[in-house]
C-alpha positions as CSV (number, residue, x, y, z in Angstrom):
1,X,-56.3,72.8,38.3
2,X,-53.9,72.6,35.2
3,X,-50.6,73.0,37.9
4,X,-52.5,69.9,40.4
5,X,-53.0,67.9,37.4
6,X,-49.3,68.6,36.1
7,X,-48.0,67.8,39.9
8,X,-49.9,64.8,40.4
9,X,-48.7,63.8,37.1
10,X,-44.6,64.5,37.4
11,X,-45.3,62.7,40.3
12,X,-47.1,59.8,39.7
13,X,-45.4,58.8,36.3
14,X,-42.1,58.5,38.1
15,X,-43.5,55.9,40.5
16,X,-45.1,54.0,37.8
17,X,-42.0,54.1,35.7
18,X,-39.9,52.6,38.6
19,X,-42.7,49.9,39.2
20,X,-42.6,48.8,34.9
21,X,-38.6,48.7,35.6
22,X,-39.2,46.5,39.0
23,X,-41.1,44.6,36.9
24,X,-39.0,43.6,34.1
25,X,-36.0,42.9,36.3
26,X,-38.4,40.4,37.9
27,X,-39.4,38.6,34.8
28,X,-36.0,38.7,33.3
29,X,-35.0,37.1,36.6
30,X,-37.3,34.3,36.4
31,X,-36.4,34.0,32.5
32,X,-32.7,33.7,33.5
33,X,-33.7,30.9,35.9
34,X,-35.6,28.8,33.7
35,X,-33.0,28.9,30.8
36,X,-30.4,28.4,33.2
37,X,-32.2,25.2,34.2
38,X,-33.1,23.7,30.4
39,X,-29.0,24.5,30.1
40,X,-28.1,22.4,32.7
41,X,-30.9,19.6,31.7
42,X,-29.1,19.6,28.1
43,X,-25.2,19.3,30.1
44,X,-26.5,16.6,31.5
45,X,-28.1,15.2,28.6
46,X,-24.5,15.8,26.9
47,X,-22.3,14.0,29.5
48,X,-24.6,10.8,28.7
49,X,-24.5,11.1,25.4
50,X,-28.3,11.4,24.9
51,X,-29.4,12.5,21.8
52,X,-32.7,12.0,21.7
53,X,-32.8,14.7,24.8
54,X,-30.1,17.2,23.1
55,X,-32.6,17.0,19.7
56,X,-35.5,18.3,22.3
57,X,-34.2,21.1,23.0
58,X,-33.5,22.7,19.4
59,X,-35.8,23.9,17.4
60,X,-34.2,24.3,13.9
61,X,-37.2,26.3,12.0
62,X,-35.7,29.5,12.1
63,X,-32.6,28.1,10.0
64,X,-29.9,30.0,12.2
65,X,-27.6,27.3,11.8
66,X,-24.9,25.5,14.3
67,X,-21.3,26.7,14.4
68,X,-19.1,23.7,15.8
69,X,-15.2,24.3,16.0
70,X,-15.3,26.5,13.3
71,X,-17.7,24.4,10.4
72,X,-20.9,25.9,9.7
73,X,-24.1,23.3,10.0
74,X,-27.2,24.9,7.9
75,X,-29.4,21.7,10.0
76,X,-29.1,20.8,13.2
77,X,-30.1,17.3,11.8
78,X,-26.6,17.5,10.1
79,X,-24.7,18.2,12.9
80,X,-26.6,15.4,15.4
81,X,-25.9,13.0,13.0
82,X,-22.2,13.7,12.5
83,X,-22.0,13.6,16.6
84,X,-23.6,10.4,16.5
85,X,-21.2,8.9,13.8
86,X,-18.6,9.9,16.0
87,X,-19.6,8.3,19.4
88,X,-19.2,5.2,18.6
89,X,-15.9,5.3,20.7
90,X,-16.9,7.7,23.6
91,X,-18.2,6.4,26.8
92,X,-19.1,9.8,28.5
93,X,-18.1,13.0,29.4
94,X,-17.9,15.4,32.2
95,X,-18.3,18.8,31.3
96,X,-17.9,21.8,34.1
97,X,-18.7,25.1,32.9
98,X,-16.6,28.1,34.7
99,X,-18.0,30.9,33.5
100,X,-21.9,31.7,32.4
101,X,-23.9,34.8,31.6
102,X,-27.2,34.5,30.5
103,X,-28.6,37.7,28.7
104,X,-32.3,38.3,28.5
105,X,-32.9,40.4,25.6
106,X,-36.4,40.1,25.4
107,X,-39.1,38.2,27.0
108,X,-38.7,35.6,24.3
109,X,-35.0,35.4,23.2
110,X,-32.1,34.8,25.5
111,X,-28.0,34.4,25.3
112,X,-26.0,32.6,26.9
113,X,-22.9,32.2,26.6
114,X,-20.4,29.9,28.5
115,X,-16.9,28.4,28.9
116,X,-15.7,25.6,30.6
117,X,-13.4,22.5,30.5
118,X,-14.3,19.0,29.0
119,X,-13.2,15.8,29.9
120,X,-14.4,12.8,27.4
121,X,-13.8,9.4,28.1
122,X,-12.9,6.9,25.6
123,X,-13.9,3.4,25.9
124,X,-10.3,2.6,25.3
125,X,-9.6,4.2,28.6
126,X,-8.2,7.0,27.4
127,X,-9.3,10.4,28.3
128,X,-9.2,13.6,26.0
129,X,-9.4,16.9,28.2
130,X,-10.6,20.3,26.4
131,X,-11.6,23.6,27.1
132,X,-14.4,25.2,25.3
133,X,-16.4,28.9,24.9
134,X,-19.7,28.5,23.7
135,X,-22.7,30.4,23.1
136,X,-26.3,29.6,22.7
137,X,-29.4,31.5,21.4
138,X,-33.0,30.4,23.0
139,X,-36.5,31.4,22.0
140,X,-39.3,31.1,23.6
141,X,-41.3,28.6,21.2
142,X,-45.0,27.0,22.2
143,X,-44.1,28.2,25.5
144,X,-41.1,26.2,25.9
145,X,-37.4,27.6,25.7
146,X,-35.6,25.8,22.8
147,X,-32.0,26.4,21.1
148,X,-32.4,28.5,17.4
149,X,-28.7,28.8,17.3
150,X,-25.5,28.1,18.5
151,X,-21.6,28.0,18.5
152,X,-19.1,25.7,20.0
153,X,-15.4,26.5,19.8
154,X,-12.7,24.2,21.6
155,X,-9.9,27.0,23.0
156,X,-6.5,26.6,24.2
Protein backbone atom coordinates (compact mmCIF):
# COMPACT_ATOMS: atom_id res chain seq x y z
CA UNK A 1 0.00 0.00 0.00
CA UNK A 2 2.80 2.43 1.32
CA UNK A 3 4.95 1.74 -2.27
CA UNK A 4 1.23 2.51 -4.45
CA UNK A 5 0.74 5.48 -2.39
CA UNK A 6 4.51 6.66 -2.83
CA UNK A 7 4.16 5.81 -6.82
CA UNK A 8 0.94 7.50 -7.30
CA UNK A 9 2.43 10.29 -5.49
CA UNK A 10 6.10 10.81 -7.41
CA UNK A 11 3.80 10.63 -10.13
CA UNK A 12 1.07 12.77 -9.69
CA UNK A 13 2.97 15.70 -8.03
CA UNK A 14 5.07 16.04 -11.15
CA UNK A 15 2.02 16.56 -13.30
CA UNK A 16 0.49 19.01 -11.01
CA UNK A 17 3.80 20.92 -10.64
CA UNK A 18 4.00 21.37 -14.50
CA UNK A 19 0.25 22.39 -14.56
CA UNK A 20 0.99 25.45 -11.48
CA UNK A 21 4.06 26.38 -13.97
CA UNK A 22 1.57 26.31 -17.13
CA UNK A 23 -0.31 28.30 -15.13
CA UNK A 24 1.70 31.11 -14.14
CA UNK A 25 3.31 31.53 -17.61
CA UNK A 26 -0.37 32.00 -18.63
CA UNK A 27 -1.21 34.71 -16.17
CA UNK A 28 2.12 36.37 -16.52
CA UNK A 29 1.32 36.43 -20.18
CA UNK A 30 -1.96 38.08 -19.91
CA UNK A 31 -0.24 40.59 -17.16
CA UNK A 32 2.45 41.41 -19.81
CA UNK A 33 -0.36 42.20 -22.27
CA UNK A 34 -2.40 44.45 -20.25
CA UNK A 35 0.74 46.56 -19.03
CA UNK A 36 1.93 46.62 -22.39
CA UNK A 37 -1.35 48.19 -23.45
CA UNK A 38 -1.72 50.95 -20.41
CA UNK A 39 2.12 51.73 -21.81
CA UNK A 40 1.10 52.43 -25.02
CA UNK A 41 -2.25 54.37 -23.85
CA UNK A 42 0.28 56.65 -21.72
CA UNK A 43 2.80 57.10 -25.27
CA UNK A 44 0.03 58.20 -26.69
CA UNK A 45 -1.11 60.28 -23.95
CA UNK A 46 2.63 61.70 -24.04
CA UNK A 47 2.84 62.60 -27.85
CA UNK A 48 -0.35 64.89 -27.21
CA UNK A 49 0.84 66.36 -24.39
CA UNK A 50 -2.04 65.14 -22.11
CA UNK A 51 -1.56 65.45 -18.68
CA UNK A 52 -4.52 64.97 -17.28
CA UNK A 53 -4.22 61.14 -18.81
CA UNK A 54 -0.32 60.77 -17.86
CA UNK A 55 -1.54 61.85 -13.99
CA UNK A 56 -4.02 58.65 -14.32
CA UNK A 57 -1.81 56.41 -14.66
CA UNK A 58 0.53 57.07 -11.49
CA UNK A 59 -0.23 56.45 -8.41
CA UNK A 60 2.28 58.31 -6.16
CA UNK A 61 1.27 56.71 -2.54
CA UNK A 62 3.97 54.53 -2.18
CA UNK A 63 6.50 57.63 -2.43
CA UNK A 64 9.05 55.83 -4.83
CA UNK A 65 9.79 58.87 -6.50
CA UNK A 66 10.49 59.94 -10.38
CA UNK A 67 14.00 59.98 -11.68
CA UNK A 68 13.99 62.40 -14.93
CA UNK A 69 17.52 62.96 -16.66
CA UNK A 70 19.18 62.46 -13.70
CA UNK A 71 17.02 64.85 -10.87
CA UNK A 72 15.28 63.08 -8.36
CA UNK A 73 11.32 64.06 -7.94
CA UNK A 74 10.03 62.85 -4.25
CA UNK A 75 6.16 63.83 -5.95
CA UNK A 76 5.05 63.08 -9.09
CA UNK A 77 2.92 66.27 -8.52
CA UNK A 78 6.43 68.03 -8.78
CA UNK A 79 7.57 66.59 -11.68
CA UNK A 80 3.98 67.09 -13.78
CA UNK A 81 4.06 70.50 -12.91
CA UNK A 82 7.63 71.28 -14.02
CA UNK A 83 6.59 69.32 -17.47
CA UNK A 84 3.74 71.53 -17.76
CA UNK A 85 5.84 74.85 -17.07
CA UNK A 86 7.86 73.70 -19.80
CA UNK A 87 5.33 73.05 -22.63
CA UNK A 88 4.34 76.08 -23.14
CA UNK A 89 6.51 75.97 -26.42
CA UNK A 90 6.03 72.29 -27.52
CA UNK A 91 3.45 71.35 -29.97
CA UNK A 92 3.87 67.42 -29.89
CA UNK A 93 5.90 64.73 -30.05
CA UNK A 94 6.43 61.40 -31.68
CA UNK A 95 7.94 58.93 -29.59
CA UNK A 96 8.96 55.31 -31.13
CA UNK A 97 10.21 52.88 -28.64
CA UNK A 98 12.89 50.19 -30.13
CA UNK A 99 13.40 48.07 -27.58
CA UNK A 100 10.78 46.77 -24.64
CA UNK A 101 10.85 44.09 -22.09
CA UNK A 102 8.28 43.85 -19.70
CA UNK A 103 9.18 41.70 -16.51
CA UNK A 104 6.35 40.21 -14.43
CA UNK A 105 7.69 39.79 -11.11
CA UNK A 106 4.70 39.05 -9.31
CA UNK A 107 1.08 39.05 -9.99
CA UNK A 108 0.96 42.66 -8.87
CA UNK A 109 4.24 44.38 -9.77
CA UNK A 110 5.71 44.62 -13.14
CA UNK A 111 8.97 46.28 -15.03
CA UNK A 112 9.32 47.55 -17.90
CA UNK A 113 11.88 48.93 -19.26
CA UNK A 114 12.29 50.65 -22.65
CA UNK A 115 14.36 52.73 -25.15
CA UNK A 116 13.63 54.54 -28.01
CA UNK A 117 14.03 57.79 -29.97
CA UNK A 118 12.10 61.10 -29.54
CA UNK A 119 11.16 63.65 -31.81
CA UNK A 120 9.51 66.99 -30.17
CA UNK A 121 8.17 69.53 -32.16
CA UNK A 122 8.42 73.10 -31.33
CA UNK A 123 5.87 75.56 -32.24
CA UNK A 124 8.61 77.54 -33.68
CA UNK A 125 9.05 74.81 -36.15
CA UNK A 126 11.83 73.51 -34.97
CA UNK A 127 12.29 70.02 -34.04
CA UNK A 128 14.59 68.57 -31.15
CA UNK A 129 15.36 64.65 -31.82
CA UNK A 130 16.45 62.42 -28.66
CA UNK A 131 17.06 59.10 -27.68
CA UNK A 132 15.94 57.88 -24.40
CA UNK A 133 16.14 54.38 -21.92
CA UNK A 134 13.53 54.34 -19.55
CA UNK A 135 12.12 52.23 -17.00
CA UNK A 136 8.90 51.98 -15.33
CA UNK A 137 7.58 50.20 -12.18
CA UNK A 138 3.61 49.17 -12.10
CA UNK A 139 1.47 47.81 -9.40
CA UNK A 140 -1.55 46.46 -9.47
CA UNK A 141 -3.70 49.10 -7.36
CA UNK A 142 -7.78 48.76 -6.99
CA UNK A 143 -7.39 46.43 -9.78
CA UNK A 144 -5.97 48.81 -12.14
CA UNK A 145 -2.21 48.84 -13.23
CA UNK A 146 -0.70 52.33 -12.28
CA UNK A 147 3.02 53.72 -12.36
CA UNK A 148 4.75 53.73 -8.43
CA UNK A 149 8.04 54.62 -9.95
CA UNK A 150 9.98 55.57 -12.70
CA UNK A 151 13.23 56.75 -14.47
CA UNK A 152 13.78 58.63 -17.63
CA UNK A 153 17.30 59.26 -19.00
CA UNK A 154 18.00 61.03 -22.45
CA UNK A 155 21.24 58.83 -24.04
CA UNK A 156 23.55 59.57 -26.75
Amino acid sequence: MKKTVLVLWLGLFPLGCIGFAAGQTCQSKAIEIRVDSIFREMIKAAEILDYDKLTSGVDDRHNAGFIVGGIYYEKYDELINLLKSRSSGVAGQHIVVQKEKITVLSDSIVLLTACGESQIDLKNGTVVATKFDWSFVYKKIDNQWKVIQSHQSVSQ
